[in-house]
C-alpha positions as a Markdown table, in Angstrom:
| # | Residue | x | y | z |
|---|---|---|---|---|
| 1 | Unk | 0.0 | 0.0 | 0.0 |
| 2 | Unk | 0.9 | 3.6 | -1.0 |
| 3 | Unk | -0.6 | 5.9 | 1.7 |
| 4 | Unk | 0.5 | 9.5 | 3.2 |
| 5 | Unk | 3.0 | 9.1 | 5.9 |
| 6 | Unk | 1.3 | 9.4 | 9.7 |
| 7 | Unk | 3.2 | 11.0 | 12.9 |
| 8 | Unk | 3.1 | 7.8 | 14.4 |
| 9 | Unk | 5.4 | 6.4 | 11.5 |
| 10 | Unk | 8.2 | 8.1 | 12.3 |
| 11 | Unk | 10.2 | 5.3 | 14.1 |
| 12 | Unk | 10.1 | 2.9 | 11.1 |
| 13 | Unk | 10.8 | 5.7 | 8.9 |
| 14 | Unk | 14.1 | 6.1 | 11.0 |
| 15 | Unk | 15.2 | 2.4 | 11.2 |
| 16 | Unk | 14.5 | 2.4 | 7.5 |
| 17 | Unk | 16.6 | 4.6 | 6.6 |
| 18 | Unk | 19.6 | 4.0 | 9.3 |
| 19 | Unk | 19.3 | 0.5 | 7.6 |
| 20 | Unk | 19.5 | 2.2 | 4.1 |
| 21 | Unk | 21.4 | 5.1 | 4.4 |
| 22 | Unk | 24.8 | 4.1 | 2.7 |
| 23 | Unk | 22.8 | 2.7 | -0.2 |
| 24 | Unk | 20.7 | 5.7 | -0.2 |
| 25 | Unk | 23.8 | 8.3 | 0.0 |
| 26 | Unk | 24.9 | 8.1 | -3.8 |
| 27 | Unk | 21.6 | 8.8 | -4.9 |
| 28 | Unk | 20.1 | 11.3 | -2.2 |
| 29 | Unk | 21.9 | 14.4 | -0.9 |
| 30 | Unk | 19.7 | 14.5 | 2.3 |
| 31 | Unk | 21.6 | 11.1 | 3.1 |
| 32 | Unk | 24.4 | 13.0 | 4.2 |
| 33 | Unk | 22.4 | 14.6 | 7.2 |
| 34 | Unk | 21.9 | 11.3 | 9.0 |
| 35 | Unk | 21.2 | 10.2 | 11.1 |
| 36 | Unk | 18.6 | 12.3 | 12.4 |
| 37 | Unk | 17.6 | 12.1 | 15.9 |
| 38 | Unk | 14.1 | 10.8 | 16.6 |
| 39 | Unk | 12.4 | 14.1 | 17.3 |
| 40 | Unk | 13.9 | 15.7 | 13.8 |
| 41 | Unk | 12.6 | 12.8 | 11.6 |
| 42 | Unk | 8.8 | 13.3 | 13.5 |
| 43 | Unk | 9.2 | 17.1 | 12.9 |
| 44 | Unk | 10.0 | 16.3 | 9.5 |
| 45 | Unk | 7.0 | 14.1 | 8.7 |
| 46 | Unk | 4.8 | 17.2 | 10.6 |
| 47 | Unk | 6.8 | 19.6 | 7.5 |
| 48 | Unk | 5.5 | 16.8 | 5.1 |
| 49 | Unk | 2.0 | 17.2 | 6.4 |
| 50 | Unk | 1.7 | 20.5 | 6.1 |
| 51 | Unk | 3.4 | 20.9 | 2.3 |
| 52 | Unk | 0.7 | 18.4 | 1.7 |
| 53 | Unk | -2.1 | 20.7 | 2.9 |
| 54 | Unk | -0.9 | 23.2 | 1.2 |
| 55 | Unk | -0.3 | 21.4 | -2.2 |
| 56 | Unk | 3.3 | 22.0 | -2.4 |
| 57 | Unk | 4.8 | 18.6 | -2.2 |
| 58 | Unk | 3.2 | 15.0 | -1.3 |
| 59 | Unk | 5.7 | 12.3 | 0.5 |
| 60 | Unk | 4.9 | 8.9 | 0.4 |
| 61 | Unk | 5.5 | 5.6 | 2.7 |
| 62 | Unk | 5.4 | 2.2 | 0.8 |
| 63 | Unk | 3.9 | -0.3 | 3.4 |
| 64 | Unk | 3.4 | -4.2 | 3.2 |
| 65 | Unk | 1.3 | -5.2 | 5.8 |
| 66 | Unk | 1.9 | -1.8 | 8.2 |
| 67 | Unk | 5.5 | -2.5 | 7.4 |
| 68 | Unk | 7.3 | 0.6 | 6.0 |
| 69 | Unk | 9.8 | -0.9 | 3.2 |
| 70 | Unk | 9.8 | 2.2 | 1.0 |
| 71 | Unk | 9.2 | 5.8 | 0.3 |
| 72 | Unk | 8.5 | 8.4 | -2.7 |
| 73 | Unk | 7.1 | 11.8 | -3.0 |
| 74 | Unk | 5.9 | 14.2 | -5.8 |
| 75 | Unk | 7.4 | 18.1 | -5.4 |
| 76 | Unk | 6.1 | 20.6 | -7.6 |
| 77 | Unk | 9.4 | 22.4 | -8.5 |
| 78 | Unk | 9.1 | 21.8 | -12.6 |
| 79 | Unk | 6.5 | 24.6 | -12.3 |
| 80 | Unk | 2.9 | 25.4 | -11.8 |
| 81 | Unk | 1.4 | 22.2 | -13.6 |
| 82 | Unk | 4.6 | 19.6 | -12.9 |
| 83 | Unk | 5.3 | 17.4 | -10.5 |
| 84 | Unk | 8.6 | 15.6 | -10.2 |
């Protein structure tokens, strides 16, 4: 399942990516921040929340049974009818 990433996911999202982050370093720059501590990843999902109320940017956490194993957004940054 594709869904919109809830405050309460925040600890999967961390282990997920403290799992991931060497793999995920070559491809994304915010790799090179981590780890984050706890309370920055759940204030970062909050920021994704409210980008997503506002229409600016929609994140993404790929479940499998309530188990996160992925992630993906849309950012509108191509222009006013583009999302990459």
């Amino acid at each position: 399942m594709v869904r919109r990433y809830a405050s309460t996911n925040a600890t999967q999202l961390q282990q997920a990516i403290i799992e991931s982050v060497q793999h995920l370093a070559p491809w994304m720059p915010w790799a090179a921040l981590e780890p984050l501590k706890l309370s920055d990843r759940e204030e970062l999902i909050a920021k994704w929340a409210e980008q997503w109320d506002r229409g600016e940017a929609f994140m993404f956490g790929v479940f499998r049974d309530e188990v996160l194993v992925g992630g993906c957004g849309l950012n509108k940054r191509v222009g006013a009818h583009g999302l990459d």
